[in-house]
C-alpha positions as CSV (number, residue, x, y, z in Angstrom):
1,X,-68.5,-109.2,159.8
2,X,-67.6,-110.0,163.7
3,X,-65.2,-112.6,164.1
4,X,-67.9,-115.6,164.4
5,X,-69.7,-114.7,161.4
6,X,-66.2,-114.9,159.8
7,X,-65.2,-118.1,161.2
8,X,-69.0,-119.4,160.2
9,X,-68.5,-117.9,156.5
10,X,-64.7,-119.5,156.1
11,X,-66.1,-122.8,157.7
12,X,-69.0,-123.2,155.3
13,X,-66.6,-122.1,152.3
14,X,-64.3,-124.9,153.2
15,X,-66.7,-127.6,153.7
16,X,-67.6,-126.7,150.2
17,X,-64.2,-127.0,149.3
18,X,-63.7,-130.7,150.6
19,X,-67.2,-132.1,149.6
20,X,-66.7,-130.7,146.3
21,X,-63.1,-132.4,145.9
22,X,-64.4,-136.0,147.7
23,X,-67.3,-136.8,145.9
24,X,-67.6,-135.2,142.8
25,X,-66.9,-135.4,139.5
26,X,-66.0,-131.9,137.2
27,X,-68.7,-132.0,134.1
28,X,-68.0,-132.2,131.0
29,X,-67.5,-128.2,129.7
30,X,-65.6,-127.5,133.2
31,X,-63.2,-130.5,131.9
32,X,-62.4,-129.0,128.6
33,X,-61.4,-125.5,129.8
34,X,-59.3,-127.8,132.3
35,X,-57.3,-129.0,129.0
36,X,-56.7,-125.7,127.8
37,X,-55.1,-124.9,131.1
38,X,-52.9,-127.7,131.1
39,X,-52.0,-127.0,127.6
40,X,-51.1,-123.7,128.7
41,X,-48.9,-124.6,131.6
42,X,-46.8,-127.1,129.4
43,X,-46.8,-125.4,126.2
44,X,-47.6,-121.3,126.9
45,X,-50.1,-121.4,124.1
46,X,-53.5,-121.3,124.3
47,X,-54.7,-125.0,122.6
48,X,-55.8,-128.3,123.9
49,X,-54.7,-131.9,124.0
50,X,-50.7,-130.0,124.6
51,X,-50.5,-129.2,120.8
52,X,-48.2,-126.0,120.2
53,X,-50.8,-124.8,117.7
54,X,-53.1,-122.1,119.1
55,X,-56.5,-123.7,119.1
56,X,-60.0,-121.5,119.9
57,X,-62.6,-122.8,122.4
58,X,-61.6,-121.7,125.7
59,X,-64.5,-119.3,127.0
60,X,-63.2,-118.1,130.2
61,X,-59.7,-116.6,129.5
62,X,-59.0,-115.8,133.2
63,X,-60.4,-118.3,135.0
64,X,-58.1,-121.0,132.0
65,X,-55.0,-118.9,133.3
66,X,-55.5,-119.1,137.0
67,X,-56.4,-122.5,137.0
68,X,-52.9,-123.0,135.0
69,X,-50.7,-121.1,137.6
70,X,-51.3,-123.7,140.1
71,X,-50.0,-126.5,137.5
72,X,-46.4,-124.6,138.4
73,X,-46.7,-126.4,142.2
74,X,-48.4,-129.3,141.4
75,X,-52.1,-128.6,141.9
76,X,-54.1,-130.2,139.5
77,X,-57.0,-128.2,137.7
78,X,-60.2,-129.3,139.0
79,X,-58.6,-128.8,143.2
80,X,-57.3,-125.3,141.4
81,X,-60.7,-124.3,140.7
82,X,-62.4,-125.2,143.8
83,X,-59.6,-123.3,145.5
84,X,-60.3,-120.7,144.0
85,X,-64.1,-120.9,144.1
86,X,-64.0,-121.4,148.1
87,X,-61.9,-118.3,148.2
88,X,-64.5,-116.0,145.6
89,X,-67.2,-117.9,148.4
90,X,-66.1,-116.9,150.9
91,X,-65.8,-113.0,149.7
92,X,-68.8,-113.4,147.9
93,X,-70.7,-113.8,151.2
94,X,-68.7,-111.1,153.2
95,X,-70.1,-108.5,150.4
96,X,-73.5,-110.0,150.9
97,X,-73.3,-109.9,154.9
98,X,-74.2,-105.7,155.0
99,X,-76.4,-106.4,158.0
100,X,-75.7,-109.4,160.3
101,X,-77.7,-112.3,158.2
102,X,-75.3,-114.5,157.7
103,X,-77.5,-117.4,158.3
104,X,-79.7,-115.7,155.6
105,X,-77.0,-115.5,153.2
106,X,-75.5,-119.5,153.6
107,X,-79.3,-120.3,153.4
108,X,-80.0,-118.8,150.2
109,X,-76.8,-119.8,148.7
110,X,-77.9,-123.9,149.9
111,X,-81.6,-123.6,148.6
112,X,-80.9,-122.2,145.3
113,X,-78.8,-124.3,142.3
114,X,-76.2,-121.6,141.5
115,X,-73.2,-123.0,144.4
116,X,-73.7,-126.2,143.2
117,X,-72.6,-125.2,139.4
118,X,-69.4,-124.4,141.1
119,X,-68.9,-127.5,142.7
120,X,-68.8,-128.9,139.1
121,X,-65.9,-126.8,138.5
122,X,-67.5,-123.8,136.3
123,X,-66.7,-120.5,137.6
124,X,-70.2,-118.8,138.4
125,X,-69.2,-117.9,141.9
126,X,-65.5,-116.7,141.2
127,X,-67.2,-114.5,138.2
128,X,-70.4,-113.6,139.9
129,X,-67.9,-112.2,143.2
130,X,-66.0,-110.0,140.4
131,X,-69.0,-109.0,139.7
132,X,-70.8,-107.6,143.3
133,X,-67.2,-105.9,143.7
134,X,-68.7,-104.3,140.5
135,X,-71.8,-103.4,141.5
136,X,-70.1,-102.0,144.9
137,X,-67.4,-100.0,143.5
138,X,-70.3,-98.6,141.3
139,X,-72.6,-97.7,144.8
140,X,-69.5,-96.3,146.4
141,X,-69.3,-93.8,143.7
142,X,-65.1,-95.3,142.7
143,X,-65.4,-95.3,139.3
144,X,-61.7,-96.0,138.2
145,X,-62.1,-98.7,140.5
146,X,-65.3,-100.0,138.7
147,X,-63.7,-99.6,135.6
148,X,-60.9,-101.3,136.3
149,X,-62.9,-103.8,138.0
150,X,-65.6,-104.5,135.1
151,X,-62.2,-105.1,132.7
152,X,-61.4,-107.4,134.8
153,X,-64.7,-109.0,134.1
154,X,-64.4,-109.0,130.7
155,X,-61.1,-110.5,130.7
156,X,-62.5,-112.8,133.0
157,X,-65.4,-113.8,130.4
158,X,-66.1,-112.3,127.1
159,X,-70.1,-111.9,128.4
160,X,-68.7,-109.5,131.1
161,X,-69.0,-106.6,128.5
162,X,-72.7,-107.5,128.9
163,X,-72.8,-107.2,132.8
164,X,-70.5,-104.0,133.1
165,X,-72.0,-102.3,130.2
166,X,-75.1,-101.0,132.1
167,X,-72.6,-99.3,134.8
168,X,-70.7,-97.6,132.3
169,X,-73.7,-96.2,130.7
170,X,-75.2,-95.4,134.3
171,X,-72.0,-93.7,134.9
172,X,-71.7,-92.4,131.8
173,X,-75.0,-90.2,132.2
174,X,-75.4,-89.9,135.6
175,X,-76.0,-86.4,134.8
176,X,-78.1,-86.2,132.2
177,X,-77.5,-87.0,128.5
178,X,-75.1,-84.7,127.7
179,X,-71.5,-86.7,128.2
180,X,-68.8,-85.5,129.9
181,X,-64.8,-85.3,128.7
182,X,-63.8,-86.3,131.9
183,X,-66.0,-89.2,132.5
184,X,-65.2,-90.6,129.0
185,X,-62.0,-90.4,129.5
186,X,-61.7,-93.0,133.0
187,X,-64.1,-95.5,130.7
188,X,-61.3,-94.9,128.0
189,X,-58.7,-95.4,130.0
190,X,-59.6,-98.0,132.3
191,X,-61.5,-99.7,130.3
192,X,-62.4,-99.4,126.4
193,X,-59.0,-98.9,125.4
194,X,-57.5,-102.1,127.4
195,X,-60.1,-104.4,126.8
196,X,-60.0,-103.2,122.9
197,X,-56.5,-104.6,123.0
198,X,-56.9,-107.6,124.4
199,X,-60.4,-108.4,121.7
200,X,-57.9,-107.0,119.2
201,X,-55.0,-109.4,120.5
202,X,-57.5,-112.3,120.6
203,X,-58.4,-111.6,116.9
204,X,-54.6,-111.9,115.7
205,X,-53.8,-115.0,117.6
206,X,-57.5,-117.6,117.1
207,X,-58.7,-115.2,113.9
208,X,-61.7,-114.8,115.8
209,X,-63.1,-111.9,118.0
210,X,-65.4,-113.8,120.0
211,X,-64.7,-117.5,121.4
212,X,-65.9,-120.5,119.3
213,X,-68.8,-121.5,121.5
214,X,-70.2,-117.7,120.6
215,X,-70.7,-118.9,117.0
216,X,-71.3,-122.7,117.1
217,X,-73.4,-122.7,120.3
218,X,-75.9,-120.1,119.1
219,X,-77.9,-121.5,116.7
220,X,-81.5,-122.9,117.0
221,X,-84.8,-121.8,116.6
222,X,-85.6,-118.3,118.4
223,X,-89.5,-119.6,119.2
224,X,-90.5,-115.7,120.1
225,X,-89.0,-113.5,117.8
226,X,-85.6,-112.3,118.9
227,X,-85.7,-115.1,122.1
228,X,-85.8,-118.5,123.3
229,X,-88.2,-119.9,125.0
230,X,-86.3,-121.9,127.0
231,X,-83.6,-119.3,127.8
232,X,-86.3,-117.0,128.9
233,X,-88.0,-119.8,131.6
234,X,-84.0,-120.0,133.2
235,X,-83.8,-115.7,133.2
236,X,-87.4,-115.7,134.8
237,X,-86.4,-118.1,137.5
238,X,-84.5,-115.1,138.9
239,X,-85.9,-112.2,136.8
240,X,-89.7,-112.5,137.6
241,X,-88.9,-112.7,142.0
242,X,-87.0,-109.6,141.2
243,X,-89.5,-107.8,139.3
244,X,-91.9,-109.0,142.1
245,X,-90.0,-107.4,144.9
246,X,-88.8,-104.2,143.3
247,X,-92.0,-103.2,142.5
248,X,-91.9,-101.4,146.0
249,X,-88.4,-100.8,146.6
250,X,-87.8,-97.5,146.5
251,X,-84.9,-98.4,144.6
252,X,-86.5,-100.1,141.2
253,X,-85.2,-97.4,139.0
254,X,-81.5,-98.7,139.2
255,X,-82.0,-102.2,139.7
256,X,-83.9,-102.4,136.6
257,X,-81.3,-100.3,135.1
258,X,-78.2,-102.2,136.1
259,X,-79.8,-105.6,135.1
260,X,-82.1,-105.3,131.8
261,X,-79.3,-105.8,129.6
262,X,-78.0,-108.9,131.2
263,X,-82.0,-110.1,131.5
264,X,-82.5,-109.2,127.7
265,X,-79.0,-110.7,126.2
266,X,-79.7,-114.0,128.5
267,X,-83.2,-114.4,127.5
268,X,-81.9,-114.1,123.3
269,X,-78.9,-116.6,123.7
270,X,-79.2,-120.4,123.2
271,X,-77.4,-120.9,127.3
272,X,-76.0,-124.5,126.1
273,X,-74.4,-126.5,128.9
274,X,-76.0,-124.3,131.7
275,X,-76.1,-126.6,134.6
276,X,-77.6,-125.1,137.7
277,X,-78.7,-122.3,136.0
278,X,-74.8,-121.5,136.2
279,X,-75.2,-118.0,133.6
280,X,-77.5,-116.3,135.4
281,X,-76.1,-116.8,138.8
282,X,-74.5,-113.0,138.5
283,X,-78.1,-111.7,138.1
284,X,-79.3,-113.8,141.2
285,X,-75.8,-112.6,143.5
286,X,-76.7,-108.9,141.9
287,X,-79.9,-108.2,142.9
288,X,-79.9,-109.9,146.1
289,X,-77.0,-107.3,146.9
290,X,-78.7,-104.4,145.6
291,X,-81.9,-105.4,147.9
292,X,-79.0,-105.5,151.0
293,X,-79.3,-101.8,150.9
294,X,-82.3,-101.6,151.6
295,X,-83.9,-102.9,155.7
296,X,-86.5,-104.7,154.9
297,X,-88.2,-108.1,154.4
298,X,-88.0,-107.9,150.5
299,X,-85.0,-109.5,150.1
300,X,-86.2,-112.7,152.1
301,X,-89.2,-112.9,149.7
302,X,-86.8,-112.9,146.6
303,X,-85.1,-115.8,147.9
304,X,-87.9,-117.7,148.7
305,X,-89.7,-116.9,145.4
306,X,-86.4,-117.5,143.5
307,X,-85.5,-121.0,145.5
308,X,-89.3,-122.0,144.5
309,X,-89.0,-121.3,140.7
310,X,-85.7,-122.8,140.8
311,X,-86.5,-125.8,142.7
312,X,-86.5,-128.2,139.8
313,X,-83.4,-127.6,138.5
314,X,-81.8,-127.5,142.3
315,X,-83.2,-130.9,142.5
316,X,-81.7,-132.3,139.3
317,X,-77.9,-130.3,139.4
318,X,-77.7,-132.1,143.0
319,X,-78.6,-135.7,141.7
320,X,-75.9,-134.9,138.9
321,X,-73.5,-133.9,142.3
322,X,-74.4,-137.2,144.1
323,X,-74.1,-139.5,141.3
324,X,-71.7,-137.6,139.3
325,X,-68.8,-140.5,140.6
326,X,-70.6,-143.4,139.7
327,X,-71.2,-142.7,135.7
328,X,-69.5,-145.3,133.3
329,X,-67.3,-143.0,131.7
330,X,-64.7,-143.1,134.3
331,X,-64.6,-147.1,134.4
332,X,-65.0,-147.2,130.5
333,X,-61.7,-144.6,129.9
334,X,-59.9,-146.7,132.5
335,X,-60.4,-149.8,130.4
336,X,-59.3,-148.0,127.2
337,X,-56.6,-146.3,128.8
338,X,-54.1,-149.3,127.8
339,X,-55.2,-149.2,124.4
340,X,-52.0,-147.9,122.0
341,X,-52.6,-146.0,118.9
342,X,-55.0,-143.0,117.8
343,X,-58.7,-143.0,119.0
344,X,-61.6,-141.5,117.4
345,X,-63.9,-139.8,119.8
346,X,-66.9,-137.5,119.4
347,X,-66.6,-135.3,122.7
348,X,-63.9,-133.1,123.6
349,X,-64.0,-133.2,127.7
350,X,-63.8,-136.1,130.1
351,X,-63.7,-139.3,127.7
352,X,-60.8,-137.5,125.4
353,X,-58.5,-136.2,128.4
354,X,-59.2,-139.4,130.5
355,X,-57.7,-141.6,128.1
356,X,-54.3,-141.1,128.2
357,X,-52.0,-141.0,124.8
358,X,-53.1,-139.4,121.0
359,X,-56.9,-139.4,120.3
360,X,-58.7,-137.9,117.2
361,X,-62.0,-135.6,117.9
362,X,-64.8,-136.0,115.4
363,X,-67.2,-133.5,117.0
364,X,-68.6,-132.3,120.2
């Protein structure tokens, strides 16, 4: 990147920085994993509502202990997460900048719903960043750096396994289907063995290998067979454009190899809570790197088939944006805040941490 395109990339990444932080609201999920980072930063255990009791339900285990570092100087959770959003941005768009379309790149990152996710304080962009680092190390042909890199992912969120496993098998045999000592061994030790600990250490503090919403969020009627309908219409948004385009890249073989287990655990999962389309955002990021390597117009036409499919549910995440500070909740926790004594309340996020001083929660 020349020194303009750098200056553009930092600008944009900043005005989404200060938007973000003026005029919206976190939602309600992002809010949660907020409490369990605040919980951490006054207690060092992982709970919520600052009870010294571990409590399960934090999803994103790296992203809940980042966010809680910056409680240390004062910075509360939601600004910690956009700081560290506009800084994933602003790499995520250098890896995607291979040849000069910067314009290209802020374009399709402002006509498609995935940024705006961020802005409501998940971490789509700071995961799907990890994972184009990924995807690069793994084109550059430095594996321990993959490795260590895809661990990094998993810590990050449990579904990383999912996005790093097709690169480990690709690496894996690369050669053929006879495996080789040596290439075990650098998934062994840079990844399978450490991530095994920390799934093992997460078993002996919650009980549980998996996080909560793994269990309690994945139940529901599978409409075809082993998938969801609906889960399959919000993979197909970015999964259909891809097939599309691929089908003359010279370099289908691996795309469709690096992404069908993401597409086919997606399409199976009930995605609860996914505003903008926020899961699949790594798939979107992915691919639209992998076309990068390649000259031609067919990256352009994934955008535009992908910002077309997606339009919809651009459309209604931004509404949620631009009216996310005018909902009741914030004027109705206000009103309760001076309220003494124990409240009963059936969500855990925004209308349980608003309201300052013990509360009960029923359900969520």
């Amino acid at each position: 990147m020349s020194k303009l395109q750098t200056g553009l990339a930092l600008c944009f990444s900043g005005l989404f920085f200060i938007i973000s932080l003026l005029f919206i609201h976190p939602a309600e999920d992002a809010v949660i994993l907020y409490e369990y980072s605040n919980t951490l930063a006054n207690t060092g255990v992982i709970s919520y509502g600052n009870i010294g009791t571990p409590i399960e339900g934090a999803t994103d285990f790296l992203w809940m202990v980042a966010i809680s570092l910056f409680h240390f100087v004062g910075i509360n959770e939601y600004t910690a997460s956009l700081m560290i959003t506009s800084l994933s941005l602003y790499l995520l768009i250098k890896l995607l900048c291979k040849h000069n379309h910067l314009f290209f790149i802020l374009i399709a990152m402002t006509i498609t719903s995935f940024i705006y996710s961020a802005a409501f304080g998940f971490s789509s962009i700071v995961f799907s960043t990890i994972y184009l680092y990924c995807l690069q190390f793994y084109l550059q042909k430095k594996h321990k750096n993959m490795h260590l890199c895809i661990l990094l992912l998993c810590l990050f969120r449990p579904d990383g396994v999912v996005w790093g496993a097709s690169l480990v098998l690709l690496y894996q045999f690369e050669n053929g289907f006879s495996l080789s000592k040596e290439r075990l061994f650098v998934s062994l030790k840079y990844l399978i063995i450490p991530g095994g600990i920390y799934f093992l250490w997460r078993m002996y503090y919650f009980n549980e290998l998996l996080p909560l919403p793994f269990y309690i969020k994945q139940h529901g009627t599978k409409e075809l067979l082993l998938f969801s309908y609906s889960s399959l219409k919000d993979v197909a948004i970015v999964a259909i454009p891809m097939l599309i385009v691929i089908s003359m890249s010279k370099n289908k073989r691996t795309i469709i190899l690096i992404t069908i287990i993401p597409i086919l655990f997606y399409s199976s999962m009930t995605l609860s809570q996914n505003i903008g389309n926020r899961f699949i955002a790594p798939l979107f990021f992915g691919v639209l790197y992998l076309l990068h390597q390649e000259k031609n117009i067919k990256k352009y036409i994934y955008v535009l088939f992908v910002s077309i499919l997606s339009a919809a549910i651009t459309h209604r995440v931004i509404n949620q944006i631009i009216y996310s500070k005018n909902e009741n909740i914030f004027a109705l926790s206000k009103n309760l805040n001076g309220i003494n004594g124990r409240m009963l309340v059936t969500e855990s996020g925004r209308l349980a941490i608003i309201v300052t001083g013990p509360f009960m929660i029923a359900g969520d």
